[in-house]
N, C-alpha and C positions, 0 to 999 in steps of 0.2 A: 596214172600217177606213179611215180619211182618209189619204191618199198626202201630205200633206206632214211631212216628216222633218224630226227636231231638228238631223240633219246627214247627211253619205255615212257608211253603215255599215260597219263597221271591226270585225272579233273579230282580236284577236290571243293563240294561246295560246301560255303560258310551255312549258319544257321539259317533256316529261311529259305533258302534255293533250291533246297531236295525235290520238290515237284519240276524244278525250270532244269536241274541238272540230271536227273533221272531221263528227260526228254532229249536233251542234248546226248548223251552218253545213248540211247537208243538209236539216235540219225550217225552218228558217229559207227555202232555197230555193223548197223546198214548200209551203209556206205565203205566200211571194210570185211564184208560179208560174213560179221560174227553175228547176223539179225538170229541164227535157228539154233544161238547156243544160248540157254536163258540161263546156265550160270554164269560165263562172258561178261567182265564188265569194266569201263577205263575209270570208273570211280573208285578214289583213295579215300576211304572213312578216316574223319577228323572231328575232334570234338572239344569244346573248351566246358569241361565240369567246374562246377561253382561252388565255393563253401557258403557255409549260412549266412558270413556277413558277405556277400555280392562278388567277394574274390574270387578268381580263377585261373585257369592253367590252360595251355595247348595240348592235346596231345595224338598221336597220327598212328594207326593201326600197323601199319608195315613201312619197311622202308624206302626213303625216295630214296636211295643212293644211285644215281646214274642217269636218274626219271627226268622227262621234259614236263614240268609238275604246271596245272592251269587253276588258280583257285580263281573260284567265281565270288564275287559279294556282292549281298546289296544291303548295304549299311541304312538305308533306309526302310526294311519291312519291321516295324513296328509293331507287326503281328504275334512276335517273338516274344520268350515273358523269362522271366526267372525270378527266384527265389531269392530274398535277401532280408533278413531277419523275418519271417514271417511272413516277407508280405508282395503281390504278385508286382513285378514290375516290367514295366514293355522297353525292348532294347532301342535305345539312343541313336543315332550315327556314330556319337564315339564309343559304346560299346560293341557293337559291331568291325569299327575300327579296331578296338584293341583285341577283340577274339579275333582279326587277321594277323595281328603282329603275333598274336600268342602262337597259332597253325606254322606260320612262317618262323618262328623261334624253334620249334619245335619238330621243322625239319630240319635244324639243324647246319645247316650249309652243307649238305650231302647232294642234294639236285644237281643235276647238271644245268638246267634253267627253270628260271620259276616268273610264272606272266600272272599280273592279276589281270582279272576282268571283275574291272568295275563300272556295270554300265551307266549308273547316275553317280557323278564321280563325288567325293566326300568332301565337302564342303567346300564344291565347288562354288558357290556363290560368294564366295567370300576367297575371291579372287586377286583382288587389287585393294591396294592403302588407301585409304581416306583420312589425313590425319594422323594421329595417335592410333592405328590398329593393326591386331595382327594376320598375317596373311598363311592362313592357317593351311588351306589348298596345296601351295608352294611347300613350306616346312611339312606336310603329310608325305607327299609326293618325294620329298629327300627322305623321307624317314625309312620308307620303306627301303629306296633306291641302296641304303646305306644298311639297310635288313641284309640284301643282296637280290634283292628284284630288280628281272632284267628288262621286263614290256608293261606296260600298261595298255589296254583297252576299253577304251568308255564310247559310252554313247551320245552323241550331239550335247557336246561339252558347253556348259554355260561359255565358258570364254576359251579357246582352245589354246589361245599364248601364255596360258597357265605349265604350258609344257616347256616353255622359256625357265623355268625352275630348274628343268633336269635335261639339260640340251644335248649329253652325250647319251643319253639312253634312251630304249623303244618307247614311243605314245601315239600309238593311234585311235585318233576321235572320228566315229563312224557313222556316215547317216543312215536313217533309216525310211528316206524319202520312196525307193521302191517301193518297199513295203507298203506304206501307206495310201500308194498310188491304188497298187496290185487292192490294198481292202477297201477303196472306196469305187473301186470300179466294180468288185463282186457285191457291196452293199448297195450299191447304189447305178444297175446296167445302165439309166437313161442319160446320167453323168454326161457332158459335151466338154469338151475341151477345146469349143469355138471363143476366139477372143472377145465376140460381142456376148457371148452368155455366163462367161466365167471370171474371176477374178482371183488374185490372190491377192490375201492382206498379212502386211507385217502390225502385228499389235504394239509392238513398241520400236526402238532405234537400236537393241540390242538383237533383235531378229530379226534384223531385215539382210543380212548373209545368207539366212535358209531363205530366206523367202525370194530371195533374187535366181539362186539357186533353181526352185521350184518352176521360178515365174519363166527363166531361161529355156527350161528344159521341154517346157509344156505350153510356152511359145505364146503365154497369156500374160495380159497387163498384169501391175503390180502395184498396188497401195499401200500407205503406211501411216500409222498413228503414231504420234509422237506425247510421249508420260509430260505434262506441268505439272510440275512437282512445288510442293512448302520447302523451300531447303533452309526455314528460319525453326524449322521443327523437327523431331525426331521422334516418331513413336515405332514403339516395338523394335528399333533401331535401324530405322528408315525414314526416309524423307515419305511423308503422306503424298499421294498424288492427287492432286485435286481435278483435272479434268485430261479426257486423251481426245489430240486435236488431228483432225483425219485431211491428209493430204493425198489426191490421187482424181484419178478420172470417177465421172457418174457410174454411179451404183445401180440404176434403175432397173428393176427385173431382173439384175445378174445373180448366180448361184457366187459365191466368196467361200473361197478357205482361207482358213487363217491358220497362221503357221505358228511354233514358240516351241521352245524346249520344254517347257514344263508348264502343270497348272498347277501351282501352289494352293492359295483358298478358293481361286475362283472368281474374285471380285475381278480383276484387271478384264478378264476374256466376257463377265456378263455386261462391262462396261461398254465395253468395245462392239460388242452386239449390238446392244441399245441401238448403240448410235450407226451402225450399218443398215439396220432395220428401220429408224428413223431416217436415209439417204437411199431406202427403195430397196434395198439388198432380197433379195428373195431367200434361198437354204441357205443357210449358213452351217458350213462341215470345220471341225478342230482340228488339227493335226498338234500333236504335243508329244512327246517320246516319254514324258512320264507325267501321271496324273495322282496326284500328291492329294489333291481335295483334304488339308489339315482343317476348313473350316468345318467338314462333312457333307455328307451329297445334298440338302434338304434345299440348298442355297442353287444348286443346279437343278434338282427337278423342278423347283418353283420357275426358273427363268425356262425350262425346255416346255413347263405346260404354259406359261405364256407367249409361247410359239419364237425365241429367241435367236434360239439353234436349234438345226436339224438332228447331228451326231457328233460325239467327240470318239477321235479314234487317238488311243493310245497304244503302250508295249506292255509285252509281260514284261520287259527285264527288269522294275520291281515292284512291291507288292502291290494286289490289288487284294481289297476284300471283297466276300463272297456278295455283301450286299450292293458292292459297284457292278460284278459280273453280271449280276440279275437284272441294271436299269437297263430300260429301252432305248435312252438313249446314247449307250454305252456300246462302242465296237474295240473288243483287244485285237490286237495286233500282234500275231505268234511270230517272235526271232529267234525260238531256239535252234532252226535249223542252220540259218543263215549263222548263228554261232560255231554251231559242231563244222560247218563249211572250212570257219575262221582257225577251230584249232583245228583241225586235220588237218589243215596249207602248212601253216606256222609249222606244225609238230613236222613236217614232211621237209622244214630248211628250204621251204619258197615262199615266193612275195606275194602276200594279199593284194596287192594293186589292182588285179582285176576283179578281187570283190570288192573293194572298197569303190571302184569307177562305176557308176549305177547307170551312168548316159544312156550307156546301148541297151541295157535293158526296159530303160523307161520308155526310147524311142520306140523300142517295139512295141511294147505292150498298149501303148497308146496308139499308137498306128493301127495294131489291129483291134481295139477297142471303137477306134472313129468309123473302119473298115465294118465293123459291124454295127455301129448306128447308122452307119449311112443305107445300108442292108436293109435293116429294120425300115426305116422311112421310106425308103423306096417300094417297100412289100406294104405299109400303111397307105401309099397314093393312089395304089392296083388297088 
């Protein structure tokens, strides 16, 4: 790869990231052979200190003047706490949002460019108008833009024409379907990706893009549940669903993933089980790119010791707690590398397209995954 850079590189992670950014800035070393210098490092320390009433400030250890600067965030690890009159409190998305603006004020407009990466993107569900609301996604998206943020990259965006907000600047929305492949074929060797054994299912009408995706790539049928919703009611500010109604070919004895951007509390996906399990479904695998579980895990281990689902595989890109790593039936899904991949392209003034194009790699790895069950089976005949 060509050694002239769009600028000096610069990662700077938000509060929260230092274990996922520490990893990232190591594959990024190794990859520009600074692995055997353990002072060496492309992290820029930033920090927003806080007064006693909750206030705070940005402020960035040396200067980006000239830097291709990458702040990472994930506005959702609520793992994060601070002080405010006395008393412990866990960071918000919007305070994570405003310790970004605070970093990015803070450099100043000295960078020569500045990309965030936010891989669950900030209030991204709250994407589109319904009536009297505000479309908070959109106005974040300009806000920064108008910061003087040049890229944005996020991960399997609830709606990606959210980047219809900011149509002259960078947004790339990334999947992370490889990945998920590559962990369910290491969890899981006996895995077949024969169309009478396998299925994919979209849980709702808002995921069935990945799930077509999936289904295209891996060359298997494709189902989908569609949300009946109360739309005479609103709780928690949402339409309740009352039942999800399963459209697609017999389930009987087949293994089913199920595809979704996220798992919020968890009720939608034990729903959705249910009634797979009820239509013959045999393993039922998760694929989610972030696992949110706000109800807490108690509601998932009761439906996985009731034999519901097999594993849910998510990402690190953002928090999990210690006590999600520990369930059994929990597989993370490690992206820091395929990150450091993203900015070392970017920082080097060439096109991600061919990380972001997953085809050829899925083809393969599935190819020689079948190549080795067919292997197997045939050494089980002998």
């Amino acid at each position: 790869m060509k050694e002239n850079l769009y600028g000096e590189l610069s990662v700077i992670g938000m509060r929260g990231c230092e274990d996922f950014v520490a990893q990232v800035d190591s594959y990024l070393k190794e990859r520009r052979r600074h692995e055997d210098d353990s002072d060496f490092t492309y992290i820029a320390q930033a920090d927003c200190p806080r007064f006693g009433s909750g206030e705070a400030k940005g402020a960035i250890h040396k200067s980006m003047r000239g830097h291709d600067v990458y702040i990472i965030s994930d506005v959702f690890n609520y793992g994060v706490t601070y002080k405010m009159y006395g008393m412990t409190v866990p960071m918000s998305p919007d305070d994570h949002f405003q310790d970004l603006k605070r970093v990015i004020g803070a450099i100043g407009g000295k960078a020569r460019r500045i990309s965030v990466i936010m891989p669950m993107l900030y209030e991204g569900r709250q994407h589109k108008r319904s009536s009297r609301e505000s479309l908070d996604c959109a106005t974040a998206l300009q806000e920064l833009i108008n910061m003087g943020v040049s890229n944005f990259i996020t991960f399997d965006a609830h709606d990606p024409r959210v980047q219809n907000a900011i149509p002259l600047n960078g947004f790339d929305n990334i999947r992370t379907s490889y990945q998920m492949i590559k962990a369910l074929i290491r969890k899981y060797p006996d895995i077949t990706f024969d169309p009478e054994e396998i299925m994919i299912v979209s849980p709702d009408e808002g995921a069935m893009s990945r799930c077509i995706y999936y289904s295209s790539m891996l060359g298997i049928d494709l189902g989908m549940f569609y949300k009946r919703r109360n739309y005479s009611v609103i709780v928690n500010g949402k339409n309740p669903i009352e039942a999800h109604e399963y459209l697609g070919k017999d389930l009987t004895g087949k293994d089913v993933i199920i595809v979704d951007d996220m798992i919020s509390s968890g009720e939608s996906i034990i729903d959705v089980a249910e009634q797979l399990k009820s239509k013959g479904a045999r393993r039922i695998f998760v694929f989610t790119t972030f696992g949110l579980f706000c109800n807490g895990l108690e509601v998932m281990d009761k439906a996985y010791e009731s034999g519901l689902f097999t594993q849910i595989f998510t990402t690190n890109l953002i928090y999990r707690t210690p006590e999600l790593l520990e369930r059994e039936w929990y597989t993370e899904v490690n992206m820091c590398k395929y990150v450091s991949y993203i900015i070392d392209t970017l920082n080097h003034d060439e096109t991600i397209s061919r990380l972001l194009d997953h085809s050829g790699k899925i083809h393969k790895i599935v190819d020689n995954h079948k190549a080795e069950v067919a292997k197997l089976a045939k050494k089980a005949k002998k």
